[in-house]
VOZAPA-5293 format. One line per field, with one value per residue (C-alpha): residue in one letter; x negated, y, z negated. Coordinates in nm, 4 decimals, padded with zeros to 6 digits. Layout:
resn	c(A; ...)
east	c(X; ...)
north	c(Y; ...)
up	c(Z; ...)
***
This chain:
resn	c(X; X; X; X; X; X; X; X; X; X; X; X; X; X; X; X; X; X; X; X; X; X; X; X; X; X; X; X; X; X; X; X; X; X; X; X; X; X; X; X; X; X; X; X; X; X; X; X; X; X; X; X; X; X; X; X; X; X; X; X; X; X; X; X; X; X; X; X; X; X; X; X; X; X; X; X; X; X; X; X; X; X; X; X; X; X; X; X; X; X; X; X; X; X; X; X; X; X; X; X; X; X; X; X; X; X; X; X; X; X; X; X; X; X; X; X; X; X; X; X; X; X; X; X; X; X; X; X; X; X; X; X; X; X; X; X; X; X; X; X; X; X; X; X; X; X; X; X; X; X; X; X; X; X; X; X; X; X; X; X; X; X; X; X; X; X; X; X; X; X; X; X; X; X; X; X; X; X; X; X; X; X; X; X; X; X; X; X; X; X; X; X; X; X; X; X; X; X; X; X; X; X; X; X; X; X; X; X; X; X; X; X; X; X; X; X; X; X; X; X; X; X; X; X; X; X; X; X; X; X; X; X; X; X; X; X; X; X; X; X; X; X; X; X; X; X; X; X; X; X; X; X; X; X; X; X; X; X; X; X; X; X; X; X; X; X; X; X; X; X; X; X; X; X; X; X; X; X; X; X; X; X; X; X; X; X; X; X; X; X; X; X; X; X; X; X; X; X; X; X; X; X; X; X; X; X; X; X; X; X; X; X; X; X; X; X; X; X; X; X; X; X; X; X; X; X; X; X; X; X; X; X; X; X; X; X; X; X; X; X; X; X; X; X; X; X; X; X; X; X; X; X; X; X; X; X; X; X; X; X; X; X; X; X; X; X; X; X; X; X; X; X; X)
east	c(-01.6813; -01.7780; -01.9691; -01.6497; -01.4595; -01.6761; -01.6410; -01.4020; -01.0873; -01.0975; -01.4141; -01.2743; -01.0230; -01.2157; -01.3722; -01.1192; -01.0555; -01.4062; -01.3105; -00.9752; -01.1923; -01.3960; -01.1578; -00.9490; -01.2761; -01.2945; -00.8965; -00.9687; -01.2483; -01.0734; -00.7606; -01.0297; -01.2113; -00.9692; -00.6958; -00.6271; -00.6526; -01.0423; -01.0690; -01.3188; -01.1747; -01.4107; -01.7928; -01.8013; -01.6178; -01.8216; -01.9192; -01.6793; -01.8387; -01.7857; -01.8632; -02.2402; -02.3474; -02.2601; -02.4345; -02.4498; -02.2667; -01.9630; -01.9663; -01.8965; -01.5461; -01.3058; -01.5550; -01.6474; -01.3189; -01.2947; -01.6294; -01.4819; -01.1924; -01.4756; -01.3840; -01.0271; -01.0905; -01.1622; -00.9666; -00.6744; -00.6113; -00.4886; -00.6315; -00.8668; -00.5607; -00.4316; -00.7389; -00.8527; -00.4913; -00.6243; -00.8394; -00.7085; -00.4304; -00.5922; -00.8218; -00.4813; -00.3113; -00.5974; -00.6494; -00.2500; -00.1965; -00.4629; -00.3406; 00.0339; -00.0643; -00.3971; -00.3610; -00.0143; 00.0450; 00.3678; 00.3688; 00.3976; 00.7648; 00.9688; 00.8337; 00.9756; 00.5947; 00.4410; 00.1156; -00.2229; -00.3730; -00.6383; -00.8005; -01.0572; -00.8577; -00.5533; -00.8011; -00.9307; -00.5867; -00.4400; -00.7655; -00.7273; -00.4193; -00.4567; -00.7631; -00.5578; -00.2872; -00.5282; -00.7186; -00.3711; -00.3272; -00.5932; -00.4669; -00.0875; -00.2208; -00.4357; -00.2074; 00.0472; -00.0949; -00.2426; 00.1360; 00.3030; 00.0093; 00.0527; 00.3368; 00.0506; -00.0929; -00.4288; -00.5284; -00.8559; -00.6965; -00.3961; -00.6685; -00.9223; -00.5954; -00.4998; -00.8347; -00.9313; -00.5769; -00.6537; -00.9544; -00.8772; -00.5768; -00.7678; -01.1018; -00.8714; -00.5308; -00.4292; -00.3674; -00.0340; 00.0861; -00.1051; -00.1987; 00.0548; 00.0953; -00.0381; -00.3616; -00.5125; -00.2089; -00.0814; 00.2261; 00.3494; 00.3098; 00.4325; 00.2576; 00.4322; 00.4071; 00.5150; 00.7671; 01.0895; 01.1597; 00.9145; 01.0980; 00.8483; 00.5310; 00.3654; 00.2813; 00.0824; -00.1274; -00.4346; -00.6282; -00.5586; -00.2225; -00.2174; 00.1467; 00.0179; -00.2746; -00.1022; 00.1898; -00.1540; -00.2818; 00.0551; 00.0942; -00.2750; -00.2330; 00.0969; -00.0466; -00.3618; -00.1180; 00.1004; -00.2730; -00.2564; -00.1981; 00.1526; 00.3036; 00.6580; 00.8636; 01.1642; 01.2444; 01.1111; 01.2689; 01.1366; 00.8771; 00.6781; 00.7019; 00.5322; 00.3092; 00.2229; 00.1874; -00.0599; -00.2371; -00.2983; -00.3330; -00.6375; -00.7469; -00.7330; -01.0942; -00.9524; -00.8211; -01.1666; -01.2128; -00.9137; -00.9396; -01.2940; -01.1344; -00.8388; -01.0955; -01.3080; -01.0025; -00.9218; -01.2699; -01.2416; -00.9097; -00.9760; -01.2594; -01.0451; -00.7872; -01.1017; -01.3338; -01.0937; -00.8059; -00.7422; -00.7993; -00.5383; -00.1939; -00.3573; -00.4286; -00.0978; 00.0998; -00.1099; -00.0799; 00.2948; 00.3724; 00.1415; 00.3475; 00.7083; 00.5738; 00.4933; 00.8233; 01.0489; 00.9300; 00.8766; 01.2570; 01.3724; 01.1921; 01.3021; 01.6792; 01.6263; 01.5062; 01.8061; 02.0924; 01.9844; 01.7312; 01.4636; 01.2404; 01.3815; 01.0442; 00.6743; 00.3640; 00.1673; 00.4549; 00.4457; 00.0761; 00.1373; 00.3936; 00.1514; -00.0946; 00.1239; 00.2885; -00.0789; -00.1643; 00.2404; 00.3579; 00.6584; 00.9161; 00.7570; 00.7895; 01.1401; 01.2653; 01.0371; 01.1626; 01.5633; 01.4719; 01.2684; 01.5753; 01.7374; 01.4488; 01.4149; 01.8043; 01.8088; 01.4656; 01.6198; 01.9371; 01.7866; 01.5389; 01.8906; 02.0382; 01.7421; 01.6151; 01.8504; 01.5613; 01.5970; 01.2612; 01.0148; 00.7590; 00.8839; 00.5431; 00.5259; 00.8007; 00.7241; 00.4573; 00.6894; 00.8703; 00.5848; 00.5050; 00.8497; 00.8303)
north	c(03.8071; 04.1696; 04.0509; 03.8712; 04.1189; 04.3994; 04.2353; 04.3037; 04.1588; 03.9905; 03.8511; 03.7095; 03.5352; 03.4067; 03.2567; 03.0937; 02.9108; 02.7859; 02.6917; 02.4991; 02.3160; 02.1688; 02.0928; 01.8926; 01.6872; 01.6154; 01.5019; 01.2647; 01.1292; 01.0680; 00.8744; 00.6364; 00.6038; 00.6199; 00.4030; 00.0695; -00.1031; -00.0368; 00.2559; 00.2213; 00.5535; 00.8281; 00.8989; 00.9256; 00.6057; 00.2295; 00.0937; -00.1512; -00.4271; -00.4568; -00.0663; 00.0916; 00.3421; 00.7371; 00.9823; 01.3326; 01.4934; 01.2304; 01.4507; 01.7456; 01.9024; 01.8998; 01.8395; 01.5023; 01.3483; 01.4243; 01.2508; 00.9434; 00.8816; 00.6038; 00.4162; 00.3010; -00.0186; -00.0818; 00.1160; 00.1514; 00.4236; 00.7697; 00.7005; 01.0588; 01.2549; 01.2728; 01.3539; 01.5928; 01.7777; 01.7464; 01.9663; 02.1771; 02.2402; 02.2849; 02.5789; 02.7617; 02.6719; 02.8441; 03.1200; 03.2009; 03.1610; 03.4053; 03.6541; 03.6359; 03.5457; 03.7995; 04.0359; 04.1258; 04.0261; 03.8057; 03.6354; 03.9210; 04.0035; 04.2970; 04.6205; 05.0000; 05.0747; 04.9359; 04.7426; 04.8381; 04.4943; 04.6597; 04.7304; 04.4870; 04.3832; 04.2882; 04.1481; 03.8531; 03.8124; 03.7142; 03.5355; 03.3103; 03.2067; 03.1652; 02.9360; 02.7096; 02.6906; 02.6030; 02.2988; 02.1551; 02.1711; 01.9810; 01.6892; 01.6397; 01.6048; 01.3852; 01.1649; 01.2461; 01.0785; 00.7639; 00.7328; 00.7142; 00.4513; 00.2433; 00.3593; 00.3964; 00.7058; 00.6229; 00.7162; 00.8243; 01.1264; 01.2122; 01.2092; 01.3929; 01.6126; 01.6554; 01.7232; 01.9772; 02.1741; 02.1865; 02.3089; 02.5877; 02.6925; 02.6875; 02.9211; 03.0873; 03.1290; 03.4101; 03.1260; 03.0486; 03.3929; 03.6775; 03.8467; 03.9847; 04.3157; 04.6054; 04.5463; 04.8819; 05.0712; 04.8037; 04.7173; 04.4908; 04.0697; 03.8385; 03.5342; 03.1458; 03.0828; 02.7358; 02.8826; 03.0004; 03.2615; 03.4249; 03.2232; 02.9246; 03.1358; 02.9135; 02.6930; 02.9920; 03.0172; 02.9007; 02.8465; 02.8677; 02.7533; 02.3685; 02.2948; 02.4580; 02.1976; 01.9125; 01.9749; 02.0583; 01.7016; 01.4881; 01.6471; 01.5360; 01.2004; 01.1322; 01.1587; 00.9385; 00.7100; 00.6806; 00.5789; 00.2517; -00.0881; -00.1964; -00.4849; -00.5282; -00.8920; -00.9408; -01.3082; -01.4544; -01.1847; -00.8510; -00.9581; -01.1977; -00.8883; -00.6561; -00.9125; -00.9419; -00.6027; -00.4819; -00.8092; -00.7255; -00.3831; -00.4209; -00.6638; -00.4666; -00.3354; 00.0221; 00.0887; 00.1573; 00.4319; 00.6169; 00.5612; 00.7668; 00.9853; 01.0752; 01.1282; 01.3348; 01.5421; 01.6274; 01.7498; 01.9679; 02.0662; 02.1773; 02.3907; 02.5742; 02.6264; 02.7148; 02.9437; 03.0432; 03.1848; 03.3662; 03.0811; 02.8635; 03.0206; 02.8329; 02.5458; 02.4550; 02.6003; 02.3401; 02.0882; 02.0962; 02.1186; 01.7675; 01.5902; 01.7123; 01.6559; 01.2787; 01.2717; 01.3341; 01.0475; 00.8001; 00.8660; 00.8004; 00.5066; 00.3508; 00.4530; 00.2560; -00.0323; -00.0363; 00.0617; -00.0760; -00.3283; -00.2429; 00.0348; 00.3998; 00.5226; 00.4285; 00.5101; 00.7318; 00.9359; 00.9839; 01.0582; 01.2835; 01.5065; 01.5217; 01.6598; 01.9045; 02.0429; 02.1055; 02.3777; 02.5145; 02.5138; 02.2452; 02.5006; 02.4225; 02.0814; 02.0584; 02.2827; 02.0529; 01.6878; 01.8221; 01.9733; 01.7316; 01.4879; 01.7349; 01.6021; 01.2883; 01.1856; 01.3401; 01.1330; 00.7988; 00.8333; 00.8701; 00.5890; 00.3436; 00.4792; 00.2988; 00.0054; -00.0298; -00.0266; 00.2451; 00.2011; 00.4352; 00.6983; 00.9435; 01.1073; 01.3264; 01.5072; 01.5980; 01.7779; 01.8981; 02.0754; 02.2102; 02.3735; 02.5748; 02.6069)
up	c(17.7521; 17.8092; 18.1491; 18.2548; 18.2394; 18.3669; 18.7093; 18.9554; 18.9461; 19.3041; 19.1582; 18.8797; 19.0565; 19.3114; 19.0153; 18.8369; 19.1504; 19.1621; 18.8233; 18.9420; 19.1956; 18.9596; 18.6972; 19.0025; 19.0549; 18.6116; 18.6931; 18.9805; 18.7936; 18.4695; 18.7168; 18.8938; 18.5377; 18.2534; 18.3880; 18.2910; 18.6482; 18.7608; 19.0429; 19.3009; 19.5598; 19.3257; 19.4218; 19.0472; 18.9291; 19.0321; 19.4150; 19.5695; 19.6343; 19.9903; 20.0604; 20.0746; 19.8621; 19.7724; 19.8572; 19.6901; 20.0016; 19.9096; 19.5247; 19.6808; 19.5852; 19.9038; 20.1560; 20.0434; 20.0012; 20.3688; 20.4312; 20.2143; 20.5154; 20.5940; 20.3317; 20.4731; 20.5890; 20.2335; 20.0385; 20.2596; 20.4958; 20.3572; 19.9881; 20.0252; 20.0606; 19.6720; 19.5554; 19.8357; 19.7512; 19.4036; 19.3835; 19.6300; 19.4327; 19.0830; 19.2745; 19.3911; 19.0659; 18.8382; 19.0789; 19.1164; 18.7135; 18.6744; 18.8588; 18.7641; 18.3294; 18.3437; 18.6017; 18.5850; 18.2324; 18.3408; 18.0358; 17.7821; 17.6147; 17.7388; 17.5609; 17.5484; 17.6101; 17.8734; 17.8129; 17.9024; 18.0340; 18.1918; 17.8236; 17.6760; 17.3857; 17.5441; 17.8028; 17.5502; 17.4198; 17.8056; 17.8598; 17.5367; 17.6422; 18.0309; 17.9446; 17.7046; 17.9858; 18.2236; 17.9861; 17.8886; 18.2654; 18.3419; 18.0698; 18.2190; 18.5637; 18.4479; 18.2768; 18.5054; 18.8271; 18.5733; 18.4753; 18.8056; 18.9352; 18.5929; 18.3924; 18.1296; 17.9979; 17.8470; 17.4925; 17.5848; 17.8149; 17.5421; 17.2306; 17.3422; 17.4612; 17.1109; 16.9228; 17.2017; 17.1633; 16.7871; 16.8307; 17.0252; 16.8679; 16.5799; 16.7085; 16.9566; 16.7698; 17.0304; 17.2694; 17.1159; 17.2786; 17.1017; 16.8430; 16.5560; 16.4633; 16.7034; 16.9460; 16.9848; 17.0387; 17.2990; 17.1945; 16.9157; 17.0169; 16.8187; 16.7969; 16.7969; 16.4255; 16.2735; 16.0697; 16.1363; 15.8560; 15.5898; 15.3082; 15.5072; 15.4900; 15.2413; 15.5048; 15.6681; 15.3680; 15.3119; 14.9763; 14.7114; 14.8150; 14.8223; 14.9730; 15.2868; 15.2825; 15.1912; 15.4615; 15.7536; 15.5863; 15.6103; 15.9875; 16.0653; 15.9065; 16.0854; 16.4291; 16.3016; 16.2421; 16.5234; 16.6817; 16.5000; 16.6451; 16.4744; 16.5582; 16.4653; 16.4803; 16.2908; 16.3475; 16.0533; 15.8348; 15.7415; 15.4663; 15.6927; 15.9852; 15.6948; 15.6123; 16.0006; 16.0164; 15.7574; 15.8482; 16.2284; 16.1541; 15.9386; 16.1608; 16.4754; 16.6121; 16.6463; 16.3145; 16.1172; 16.3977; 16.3258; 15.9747; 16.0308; 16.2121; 15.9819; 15.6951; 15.8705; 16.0063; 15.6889; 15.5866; 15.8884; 15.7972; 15.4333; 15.5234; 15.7638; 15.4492; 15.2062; 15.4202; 15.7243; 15.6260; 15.9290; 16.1393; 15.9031; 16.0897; 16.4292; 16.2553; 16.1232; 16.3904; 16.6263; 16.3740; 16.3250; 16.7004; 16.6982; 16.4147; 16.5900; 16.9544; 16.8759; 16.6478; 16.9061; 17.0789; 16.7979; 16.6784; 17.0298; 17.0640; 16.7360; 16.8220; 17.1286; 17.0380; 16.7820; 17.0547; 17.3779; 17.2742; 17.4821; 17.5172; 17.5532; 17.5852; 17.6493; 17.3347; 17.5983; 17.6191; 17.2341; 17.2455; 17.5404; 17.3617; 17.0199; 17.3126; 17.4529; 17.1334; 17.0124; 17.2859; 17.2537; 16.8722; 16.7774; 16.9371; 17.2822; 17.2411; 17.1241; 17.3676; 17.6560; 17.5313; 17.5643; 17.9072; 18.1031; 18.1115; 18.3276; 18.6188; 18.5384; 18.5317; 18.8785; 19.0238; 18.8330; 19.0428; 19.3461; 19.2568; 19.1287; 19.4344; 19.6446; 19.4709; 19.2085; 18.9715; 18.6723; 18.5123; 18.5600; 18.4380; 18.1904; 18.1097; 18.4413; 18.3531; 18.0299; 18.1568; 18.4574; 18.1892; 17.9718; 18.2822; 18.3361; 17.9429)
***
């Protein structure tokens, strides 16, 4: 970190936008190989069978998506020019968010004294959160783009999603805005805490307090859940649709996996509560924005089914919000569920308007929204 940030700050940045570039090529990789419908448009996804072979020139970032224009007599014409802009725009987006979040400290609250961000520990505090911003990123555009080709978001981009914003928030709990108390002299910065008042501290708390565990536990274990395969018919009455249920469920080829990975969660869990205590506010705060995130969703999809009979919303968009309210605390996902409507009511009117067809992809702006969040 010291090395980092003993370079130049034009240097830096010019970095982070190598960095963009290269995190645009992981997202058009994961969209041609983490989608439901096969992709064969990457150099890094499988051959068509009627087109010759890559070559390593065709991997290279920018250049060789303009190389791949061959291709479109077989892949149509124009199908290098999403992924070209891509990566293009990840680059601009990770260089720009640097300079506004790091640089000029545009995230940080109003302050009678202004803040030194040119000092190495406020340094590592913006640079915690900038690089969470920029990972999370990475994920909605990712299952953003798989969304609006499938009206699918894939569990292999949303899960991964999840276990890597709990992780950081966890190692790198400044990511969830800063640091409490004062930072060298800097300023005070109050960090997004799980909790809304300090009669709900407890749940900050880590061992030997076991409420605090239990509630991390029951948030981790909801979420494993919600990952289940759970079928749910009602017309042959409700005890043959339990019946069905536990049945298929224990059947299905996916459920001994989570189960797995729910018990080893919470091994990983309760050593954060017994040997990292100041590691546990991350934790939980990560954890609870997971278990409200997919919440939101679940209880509008249930109240959906029951009102309108049909679905009100998709289970990628569940998994999606878990995701995001991992990197951004359960406030950020509350506040991005009851303003991404505002979009999408205005894109499904348009799209009535022309084809008189008011299905479409809610995912995309969800993550629209956890961006202006």
């Amino acid at each position: 970190m010291d090395a980092w940030l003993a370079q130049h700050a034009a240097l830096r940045t010019a970095e982070t936008a190598l960095l963009g570039l290269w995190l645009g090529a992981v997202v058009n990789w994961a969209v041609s190989s983490l989608a439901y419908e096969p992709r064969f448009f990457s150099p890094w996804s499988g051959r068509h069978p009627r087109d010759g072979a890559f070559s390593w020139k065709d991997r290279l970032p920018l250049f060789g998506w303009w190389r791949l224009r061959r291709r479109s007599s077989t892949l149509g014409s124009g199908f290098w020019v999403r992924p070209l802009f891509v990566e293009l725009g990840m680059s601009v987006a990770c260089a720009t968010l640097y300079v506004w979040e790091v640089l000029d400290g545009g995230l940080l609250p109003p302050s009678p004294v202004p803040y030194r961000v040119d000092q190495s520990p406020m340094l590592e505090v913006l640079h915690g959160s900038y690089l969470a911003h920029v990972l999370v990123l990475a994920f909605m555009l990712a299952a953003s783009l798989i969304d609006f080709d499938e009206r699918n978001i894939p569990d292999a981009i949303t899960v991964p999603g999840t276990f890597g914003g709990v992780v950081w928030m966890t190692f790198v709990p400044m990511s969830l805005a800063a640091l409490p108390g004062e930072v060298a002299g800097l300023g005070r910065i109050w960090p997004v805490h799980a909790v809304f008042t300090f009669r709900q501290a407890w749940v900050m708390q880590a061992a030997p307090n076991l409420s605090s565990l239990a509630a991390a536990t029951a948030c981790y274990w909801l979420w494993c859940g919600g990952l289940l395969y759970r079928p749910w018919k009602t017309g042959r009455g409700y005890g043959v649709a339990v019946r069905l249920l536990c049945v298929r469920t224990l059947r299905d080829r996916w459920t001994p996996w989570i189960a797995l990975t729910a018990l080893l969660g919470s091994i990983a869990i309760t050593a954060v509560w017994l040997y990292e205590p100041m590691r546990w506010g991350g934790l939980v705060t990560s954890l609870v924005g997971v278990a409200v995130g997919g919440a939101v969703v679940w209880s509008t999809r249930i109240c959906g089914r029951w009102g309108l009979q049909q679905e009100a919303m998709g289970f990628g968009d569940g998994t999606l919000m878990a995701m995001i309210g991992a990197f951004g605390g359960w406030q950020a996902a509350v506040m991005i569920f009851f303003t991404a409507p505002a979009t999408a009511l205005v894109f499904g009117g348009i799209k009535w308007e022309i084809t008189r067809d008011n299905a479409f992809c809610y995912g995309p702006f969800l993550c629209l929204a956890a961006g202006g969040i």
